[in-house]
Structure formats: C-alpha cells, structure tokens
C-alpha positions as CSV (number, residue, x, y, z in Angstrom):
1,X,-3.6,14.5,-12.3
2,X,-6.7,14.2,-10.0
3,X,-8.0,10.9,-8.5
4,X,-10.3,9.9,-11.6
5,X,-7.7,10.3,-14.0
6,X,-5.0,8.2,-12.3
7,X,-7.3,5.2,-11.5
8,X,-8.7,5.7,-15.1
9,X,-5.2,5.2,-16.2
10,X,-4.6,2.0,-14.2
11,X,-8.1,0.6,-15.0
12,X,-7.7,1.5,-18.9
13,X,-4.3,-0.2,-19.0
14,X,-4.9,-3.3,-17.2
15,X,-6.3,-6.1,-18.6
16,X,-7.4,-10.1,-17.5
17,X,-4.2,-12.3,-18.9
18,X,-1.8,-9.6,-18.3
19,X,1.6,-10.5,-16.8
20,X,2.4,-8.9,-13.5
21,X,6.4,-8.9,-13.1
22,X,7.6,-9.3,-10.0
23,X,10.2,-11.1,-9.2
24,X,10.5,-14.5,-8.4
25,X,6.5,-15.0,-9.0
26,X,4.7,-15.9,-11.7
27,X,1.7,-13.5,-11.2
28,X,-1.1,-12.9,-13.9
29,X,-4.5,-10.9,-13.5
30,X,-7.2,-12.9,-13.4
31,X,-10.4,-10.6,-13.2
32,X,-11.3,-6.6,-13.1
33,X,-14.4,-6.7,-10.9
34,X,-17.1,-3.6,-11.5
35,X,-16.5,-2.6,-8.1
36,X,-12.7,-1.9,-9.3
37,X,-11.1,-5.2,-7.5
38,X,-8.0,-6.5,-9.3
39,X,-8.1,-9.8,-8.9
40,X,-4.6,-11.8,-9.5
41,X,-3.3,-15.3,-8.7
42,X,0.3,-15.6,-7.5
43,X,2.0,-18.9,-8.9
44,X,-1.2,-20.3,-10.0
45,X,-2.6,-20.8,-6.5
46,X,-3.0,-17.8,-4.5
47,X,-5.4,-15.9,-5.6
48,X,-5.1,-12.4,-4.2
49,X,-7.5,-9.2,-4.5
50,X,-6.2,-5.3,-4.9
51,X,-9.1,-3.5,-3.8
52,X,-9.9,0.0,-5.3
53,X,-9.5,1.9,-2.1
54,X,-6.0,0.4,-2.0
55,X,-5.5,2.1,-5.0
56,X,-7.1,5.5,-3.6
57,X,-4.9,5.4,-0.8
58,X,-2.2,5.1,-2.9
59,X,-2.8,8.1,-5.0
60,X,-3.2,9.8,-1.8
61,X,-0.3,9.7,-0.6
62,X,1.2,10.4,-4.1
63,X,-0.8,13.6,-4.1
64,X,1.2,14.9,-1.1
65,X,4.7,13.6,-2.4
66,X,6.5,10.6,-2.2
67,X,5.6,7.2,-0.8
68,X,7.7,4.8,0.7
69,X,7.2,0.9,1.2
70,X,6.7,1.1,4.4
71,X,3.8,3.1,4.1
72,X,2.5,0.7,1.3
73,X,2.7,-1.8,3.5
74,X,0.3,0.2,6.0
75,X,-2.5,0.4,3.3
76,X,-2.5,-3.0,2.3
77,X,-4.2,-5.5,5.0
78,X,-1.6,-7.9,6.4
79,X,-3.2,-10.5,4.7
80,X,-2.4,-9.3,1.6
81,X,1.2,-8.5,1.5
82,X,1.1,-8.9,-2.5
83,X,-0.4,-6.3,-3.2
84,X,2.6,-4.3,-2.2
85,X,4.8,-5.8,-5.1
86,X,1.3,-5.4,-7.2
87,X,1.0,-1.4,-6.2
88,X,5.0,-1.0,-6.9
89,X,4.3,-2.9,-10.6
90,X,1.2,-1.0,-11.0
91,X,2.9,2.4,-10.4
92,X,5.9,1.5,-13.0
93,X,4.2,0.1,-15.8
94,X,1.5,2.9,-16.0
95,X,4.4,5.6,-15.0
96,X,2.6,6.9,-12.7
97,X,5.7,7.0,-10.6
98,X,9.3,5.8,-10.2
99,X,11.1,4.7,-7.6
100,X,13.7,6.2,-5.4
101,X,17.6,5.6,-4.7
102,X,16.0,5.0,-1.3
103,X,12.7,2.9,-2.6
104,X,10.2,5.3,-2.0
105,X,8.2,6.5,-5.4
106,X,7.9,9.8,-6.5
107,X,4.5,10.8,-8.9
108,X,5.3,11.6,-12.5
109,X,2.7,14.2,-13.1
C-alpha cells in the first residue's frame, strides 16, 4: 500500500458524525477540512485537529515496520495528545494495523 492509498482509505472511511471510541471520551468528528484536517471534539468541548501530516508521518513509520506509542506520541504536538488515541482508533477501524502484545502496531498490508 503506498501513501495515497492509505490516506485514501482513512479519508474515504471517515465521515462528520462518526463516533471515535476511545475509552472513557465521548469523541465524535466534527469536520474533514480540504486541506485533510480531521477535526474532532472530545466530550463536547475540546475541539481537537488531526492534521494530514500527522497522518503521513504515521504511514511512515508503518512503511518501515512497526510503530510504537511512544513514537506516536513524538508526531503529534504536545498540545494535542488526542490525537494519539485518534491515530490508534484510526489505525483499527480502517485495519490498517493492529496492535501488539507490547502496544506497538504492526501494518496489515
């Protein structure tokens, strides 16, 4: 799967008024910009931005093997720690990847 094809996949599959699950939050998307932003708002009053290159980086490292949380945690800004649970939820519901005994995530293509 090359780069086009996995954001395709994210950006054909998500859609405004979907339910992000992760835990403990209610999280639903709120917008898909043009630019590729995924716009979400965390328990109806964060609102929170995944940006596209966020998503690039992410496919990156996939490329090359698997990626651990840590490293998730590097791409994101520390202002939007989110995005990590967003990126994890991303990768699972568009099995694009799953996750590790030891929480990395491994591609599925």
């Amino acid at each position: 799967m090359n780069q086009a094809e996995f954001l395709e996949r994210i950006y054909q599959g998500i859609e405004t008024g979907m339910n992000v699950l992760i835990p403990k939050r209610k999280t639903d998307i709120v917008e898909i910009t043009e630019s590729g932003e995924i716009v979400y708002m965390v328990a109806d009053t964060y609102r929170k931005v995944l940006s596209k290159q966020e998503l690039i980086e992410v496919y990156q490292h996939l490329s090359e093997g698997a990626i651990k949380t840590s490293t998730l945690r590097k791409i994101v800004t520390p202002s939007r720690t989110c995005n990590v649970s967003t990126i994890r939820w991303i990768l699972w519901r568009f099995d694009l990847a799953t996750e590790q005994a030891d929480r990395s995530w491994l591609k599925r293509w």
